[in-house]
C-alpha beads as a LAMMPS data file, in Angstrom:
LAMMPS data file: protein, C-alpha beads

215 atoms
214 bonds

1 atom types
1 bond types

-500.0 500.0 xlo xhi
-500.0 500.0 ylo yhi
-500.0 500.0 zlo zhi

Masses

1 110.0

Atoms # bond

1 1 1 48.690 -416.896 400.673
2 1 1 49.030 -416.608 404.453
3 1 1 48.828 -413.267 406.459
4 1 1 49.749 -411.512 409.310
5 1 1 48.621 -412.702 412.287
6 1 1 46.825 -410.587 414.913
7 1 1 48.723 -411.060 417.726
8 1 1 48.562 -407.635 419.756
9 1 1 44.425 -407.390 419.522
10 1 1 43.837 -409.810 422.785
11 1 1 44.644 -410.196 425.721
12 1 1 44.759 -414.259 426.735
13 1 1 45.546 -415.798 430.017
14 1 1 47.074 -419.353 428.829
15 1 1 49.518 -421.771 430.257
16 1 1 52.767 -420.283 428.525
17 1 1 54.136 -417.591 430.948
18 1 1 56.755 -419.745 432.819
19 1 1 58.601 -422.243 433.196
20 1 1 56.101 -424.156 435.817
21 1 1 53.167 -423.738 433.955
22 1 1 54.826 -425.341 431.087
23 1 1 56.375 -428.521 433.021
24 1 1 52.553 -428.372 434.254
25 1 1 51.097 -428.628 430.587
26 1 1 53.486 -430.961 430.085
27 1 1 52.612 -433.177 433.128
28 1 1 49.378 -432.832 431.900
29 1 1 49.987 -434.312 428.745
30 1 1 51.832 -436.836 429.543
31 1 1 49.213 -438.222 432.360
32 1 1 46.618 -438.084 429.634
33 1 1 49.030 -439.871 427.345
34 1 1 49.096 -442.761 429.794
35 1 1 45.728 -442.714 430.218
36 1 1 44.759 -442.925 427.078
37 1 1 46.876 -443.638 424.700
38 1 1 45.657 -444.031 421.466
39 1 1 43.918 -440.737 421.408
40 1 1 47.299 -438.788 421.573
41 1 1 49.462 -438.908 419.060
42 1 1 52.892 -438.568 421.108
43 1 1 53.976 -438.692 424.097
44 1 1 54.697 -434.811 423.935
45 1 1 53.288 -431.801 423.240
46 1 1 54.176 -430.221 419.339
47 1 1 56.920 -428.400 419.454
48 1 1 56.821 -424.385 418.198
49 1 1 58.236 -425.203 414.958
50 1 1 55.796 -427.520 414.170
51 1 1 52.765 -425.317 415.190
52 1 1 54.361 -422.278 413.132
53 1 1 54.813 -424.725 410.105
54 1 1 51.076 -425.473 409.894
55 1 1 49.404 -421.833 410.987
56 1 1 51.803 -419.600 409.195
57 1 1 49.883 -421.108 406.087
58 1 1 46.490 -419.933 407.006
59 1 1 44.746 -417.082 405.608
60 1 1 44.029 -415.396 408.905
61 1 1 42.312 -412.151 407.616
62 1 1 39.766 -413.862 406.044
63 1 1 39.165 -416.675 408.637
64 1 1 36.199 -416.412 410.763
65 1 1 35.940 -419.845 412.139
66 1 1 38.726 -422.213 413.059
67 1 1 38.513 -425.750 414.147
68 1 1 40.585 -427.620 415.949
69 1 1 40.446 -431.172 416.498
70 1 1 42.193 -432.879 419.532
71 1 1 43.310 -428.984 421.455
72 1 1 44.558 -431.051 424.227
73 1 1 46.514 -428.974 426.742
74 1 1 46.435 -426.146 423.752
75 1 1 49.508 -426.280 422.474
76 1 1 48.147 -425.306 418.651
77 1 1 45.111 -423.161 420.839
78 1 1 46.716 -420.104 422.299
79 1 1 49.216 -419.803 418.568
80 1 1 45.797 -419.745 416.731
81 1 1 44.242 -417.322 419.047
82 1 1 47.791 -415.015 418.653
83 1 1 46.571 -415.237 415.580
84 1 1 42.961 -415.277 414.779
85 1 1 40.854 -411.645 413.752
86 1 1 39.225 -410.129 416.739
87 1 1 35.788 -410.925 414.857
88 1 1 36.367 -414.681 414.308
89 1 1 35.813 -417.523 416.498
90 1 1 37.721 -420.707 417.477
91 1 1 36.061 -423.917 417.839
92 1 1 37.724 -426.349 419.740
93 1 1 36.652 -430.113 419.982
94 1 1 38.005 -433.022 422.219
95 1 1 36.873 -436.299 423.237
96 1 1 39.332 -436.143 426.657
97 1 1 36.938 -433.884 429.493
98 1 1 40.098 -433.593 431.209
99 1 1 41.402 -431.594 428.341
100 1 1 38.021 -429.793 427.830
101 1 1 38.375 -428.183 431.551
102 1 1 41.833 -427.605 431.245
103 1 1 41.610 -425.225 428.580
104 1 1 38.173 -423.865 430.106
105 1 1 40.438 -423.087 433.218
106 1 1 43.586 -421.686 431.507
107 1 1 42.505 -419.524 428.170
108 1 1 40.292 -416.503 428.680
109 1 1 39.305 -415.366 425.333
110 1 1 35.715 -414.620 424.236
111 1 1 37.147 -415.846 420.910
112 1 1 37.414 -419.622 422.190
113 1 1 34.487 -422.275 422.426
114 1 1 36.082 -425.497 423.563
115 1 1 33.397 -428.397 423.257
116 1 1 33.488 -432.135 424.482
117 1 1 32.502 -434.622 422.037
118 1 1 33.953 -436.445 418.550
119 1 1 35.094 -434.514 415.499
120 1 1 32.544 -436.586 413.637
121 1 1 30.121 -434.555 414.799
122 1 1 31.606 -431.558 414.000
123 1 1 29.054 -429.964 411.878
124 1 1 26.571 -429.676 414.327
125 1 1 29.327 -428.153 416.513
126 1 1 29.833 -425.692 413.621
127 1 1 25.983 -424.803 413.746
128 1 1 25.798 -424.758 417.292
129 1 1 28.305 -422.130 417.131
130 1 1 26.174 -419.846 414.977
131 1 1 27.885 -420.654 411.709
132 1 1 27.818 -422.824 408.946
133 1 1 30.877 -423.529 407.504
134 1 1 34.657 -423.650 408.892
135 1 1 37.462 -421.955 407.012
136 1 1 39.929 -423.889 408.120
137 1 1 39.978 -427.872 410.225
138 1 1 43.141 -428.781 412.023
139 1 1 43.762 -431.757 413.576
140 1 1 46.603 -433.634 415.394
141 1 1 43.733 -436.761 416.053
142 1 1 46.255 -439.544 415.423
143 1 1 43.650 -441.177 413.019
144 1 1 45.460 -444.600 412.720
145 1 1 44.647 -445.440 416.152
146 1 1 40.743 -444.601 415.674
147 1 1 38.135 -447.849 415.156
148 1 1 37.414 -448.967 411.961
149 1 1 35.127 -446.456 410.194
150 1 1 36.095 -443.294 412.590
151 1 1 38.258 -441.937 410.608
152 1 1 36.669 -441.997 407.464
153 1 1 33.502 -440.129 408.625
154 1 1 35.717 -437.891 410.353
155 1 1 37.053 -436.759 407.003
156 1 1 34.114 -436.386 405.230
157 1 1 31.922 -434.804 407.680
158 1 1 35.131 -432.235 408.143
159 1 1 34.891 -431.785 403.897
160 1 1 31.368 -430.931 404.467
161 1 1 31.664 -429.008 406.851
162 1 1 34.442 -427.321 405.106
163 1 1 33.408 -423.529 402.959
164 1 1 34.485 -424.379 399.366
165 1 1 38.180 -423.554 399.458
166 1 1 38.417 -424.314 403.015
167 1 1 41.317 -426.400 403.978
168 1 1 41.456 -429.004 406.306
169 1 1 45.047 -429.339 408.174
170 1 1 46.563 -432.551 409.382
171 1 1 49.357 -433.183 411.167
172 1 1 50.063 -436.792 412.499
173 1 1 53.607 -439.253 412.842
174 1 1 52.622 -441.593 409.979
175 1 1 50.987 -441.389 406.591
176 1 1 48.146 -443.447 407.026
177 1 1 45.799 -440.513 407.328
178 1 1 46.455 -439.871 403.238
179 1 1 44.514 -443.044 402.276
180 1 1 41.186 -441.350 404.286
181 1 1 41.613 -437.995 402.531
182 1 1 42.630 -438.532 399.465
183 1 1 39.263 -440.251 398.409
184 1 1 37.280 -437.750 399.899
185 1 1 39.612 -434.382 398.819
186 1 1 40.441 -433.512 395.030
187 1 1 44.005 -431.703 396.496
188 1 1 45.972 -433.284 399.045
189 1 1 49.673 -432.499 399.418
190 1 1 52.189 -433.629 402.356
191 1 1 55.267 -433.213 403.868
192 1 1 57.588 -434.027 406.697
193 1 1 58.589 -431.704 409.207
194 1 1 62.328 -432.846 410.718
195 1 1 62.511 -430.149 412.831
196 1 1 59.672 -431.606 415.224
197 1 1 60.761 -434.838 417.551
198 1 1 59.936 -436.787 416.912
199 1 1 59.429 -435.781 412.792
200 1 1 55.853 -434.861 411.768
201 1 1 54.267 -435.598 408.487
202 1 1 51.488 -432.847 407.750
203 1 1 48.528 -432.437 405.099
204 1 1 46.946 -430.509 403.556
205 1 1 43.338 -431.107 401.862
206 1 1 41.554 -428.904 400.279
207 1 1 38.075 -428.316 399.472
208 1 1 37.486 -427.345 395.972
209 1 1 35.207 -424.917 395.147
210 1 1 32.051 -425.522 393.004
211 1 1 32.970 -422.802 390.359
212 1 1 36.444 -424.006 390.200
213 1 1 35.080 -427.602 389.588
214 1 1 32.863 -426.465 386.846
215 1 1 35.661 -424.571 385.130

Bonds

1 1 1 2
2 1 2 3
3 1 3 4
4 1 4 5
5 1 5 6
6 1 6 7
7 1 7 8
8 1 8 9
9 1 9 10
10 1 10 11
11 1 11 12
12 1 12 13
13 1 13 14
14 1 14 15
15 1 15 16
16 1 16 17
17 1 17 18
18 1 18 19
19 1 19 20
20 1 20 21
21 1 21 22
22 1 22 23
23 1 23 24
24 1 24 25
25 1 25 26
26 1 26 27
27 1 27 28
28 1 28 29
29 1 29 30
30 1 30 31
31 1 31 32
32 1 32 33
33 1 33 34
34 1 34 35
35 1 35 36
36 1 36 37
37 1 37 38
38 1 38 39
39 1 39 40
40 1 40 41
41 1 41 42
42 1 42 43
43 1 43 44
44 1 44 45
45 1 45 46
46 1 46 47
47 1 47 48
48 1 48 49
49 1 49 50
50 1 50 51
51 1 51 52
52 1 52 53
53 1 53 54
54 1 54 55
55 1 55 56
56 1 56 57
57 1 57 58
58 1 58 59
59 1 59 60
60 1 60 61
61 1 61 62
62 1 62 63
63 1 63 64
64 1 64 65
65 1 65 66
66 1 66 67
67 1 67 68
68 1 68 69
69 1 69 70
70 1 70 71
71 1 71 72
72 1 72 73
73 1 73 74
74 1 74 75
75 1 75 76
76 1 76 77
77 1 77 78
78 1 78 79
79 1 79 80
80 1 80 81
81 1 81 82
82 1 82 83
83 1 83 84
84 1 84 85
85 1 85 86
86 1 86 87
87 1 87 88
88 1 88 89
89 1 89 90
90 1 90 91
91 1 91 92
92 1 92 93
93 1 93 94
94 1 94 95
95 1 95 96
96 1 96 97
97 1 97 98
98 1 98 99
99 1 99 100
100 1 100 101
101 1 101 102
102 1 102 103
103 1 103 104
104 1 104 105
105 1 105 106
106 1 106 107
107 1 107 108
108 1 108 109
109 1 109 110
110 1 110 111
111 1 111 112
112 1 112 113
113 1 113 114
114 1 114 115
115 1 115 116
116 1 116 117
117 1 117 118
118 1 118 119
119 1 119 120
120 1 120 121
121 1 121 122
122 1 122 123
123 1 123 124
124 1 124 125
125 1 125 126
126 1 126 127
127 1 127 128
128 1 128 129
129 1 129 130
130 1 130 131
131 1 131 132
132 1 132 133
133 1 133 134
134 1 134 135
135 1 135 136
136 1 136 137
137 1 137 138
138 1 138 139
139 1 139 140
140 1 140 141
141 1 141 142
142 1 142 143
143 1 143 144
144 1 144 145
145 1 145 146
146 1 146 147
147 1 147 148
148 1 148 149
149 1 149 150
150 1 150 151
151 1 151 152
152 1 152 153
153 1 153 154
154 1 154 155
155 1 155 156
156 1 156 157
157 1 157 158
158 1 158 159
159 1 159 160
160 1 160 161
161 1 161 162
162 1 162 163
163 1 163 164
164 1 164 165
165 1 165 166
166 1 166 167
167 1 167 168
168 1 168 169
169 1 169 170
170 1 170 171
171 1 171 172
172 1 172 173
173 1 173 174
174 1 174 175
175 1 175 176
176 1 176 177
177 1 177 178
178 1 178 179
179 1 179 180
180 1 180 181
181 1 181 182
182 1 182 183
183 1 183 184
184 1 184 185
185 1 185 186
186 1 186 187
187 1 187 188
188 1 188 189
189 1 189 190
190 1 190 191
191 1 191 192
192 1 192 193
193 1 193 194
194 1 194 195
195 1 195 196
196 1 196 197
197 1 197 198
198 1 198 199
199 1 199 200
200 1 200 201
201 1 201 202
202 1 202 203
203 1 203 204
204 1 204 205
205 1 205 206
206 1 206 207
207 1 207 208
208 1 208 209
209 1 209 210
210 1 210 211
211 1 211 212
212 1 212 213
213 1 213 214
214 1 214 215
């Protein structure tokens, strides 16, 4: 079951506070979008009901590290960090530098480590973090897009990477993504949110745990 969020216990300095520095994030985005398009998934940012569709399922008291895949301009970013325990830390990973020193510039929170490189990889991200596993993965990477074999080691470094019980959250504009988790997670449920333009399908996988298994 999700909990409450912490959203009083930081302070953050983010992009939200006005309407020019959102038609900035939004420029933003949609430069990047041009530029490279099949690494973003739309040609705008989430919208609020989308991002409070996938977090307000999260656990947050007992999270202590969160990974995001694909922050971009941090649309999902400064929600988590509303949310995430004083103690815990956010990991976020994009391919786009552009996006890696945007969010460097814009979010001042000792709880944020924004990295440049592929999700594949996360696991040594996840070590060099000083952890070793991730509560919770989310990612808007619009894996249909990705070369052949990208996506599938994205998933199943992300399950191992992944505590037992740890979930990793998907949200993308088609269902192609279910035929890369479903071989590599025993639970995998979906649905699709028609409150987002344009309508978002999002997953959830879950990593079952050991004990569970045995049982």
């Amino acid at each position: 079951m999700a909990s409450t969020p912490f959203k009083d216990k930081k302070k953050i300095v983010s992009t939200r506070a006005g309407g020019a520095s959102f038609l900035s994030q939004w420029g933003m985005f949609f430069r990047q979008f041009l530029k490279h398009p099949g690494m973003i998934g739309s040609i705008i940012p989430s919208s609020q009901t989308l991002v409070d569709a996938m977090l307000d399922q999260v656990d947050w008291h007992r999270t202590r590290l969160f990974v995001e895949y694909g922050p971009g301009v941090g649309t999902f970013t400064n929600s988590i960090l509303d949310r995430l325990h004083p103690d815990a830390t956010l990991l976020a990973i994009d391919l786009n530098l552009d996006f890696v020193a945007w969010l460097e510039a814009r979010i001042d929170d000792p709880r944020l480590r924004v990295v440049h490189g592929s999700a594949a990889d996360v696991r040594r991200f996840v070590r060099e973090a000083g952890h070793r596993q991730a509560d919770y993965v989310l990612s808007g990477i619009p894996f249909s897009t990705l070369p052949a074999g990208v996506g599938e080691a994205i998933c199943a470094e992300t399950r191992t990477a992944l505590r037992p019980g740890g979930e990793f959250l998907i949200y993308q504009y088609s269902r192609y993504v279910r035929r890369l988790v479903d071989p590599v997670f025993g639970d995998v449920s979906d649905r699709l949110e028609w409150r987002n333009i344009p309508p978002c399908r999002t997953v959830r996988a879950v990593k079952e745990d050991i004990l569970a298994q045995a049982a």
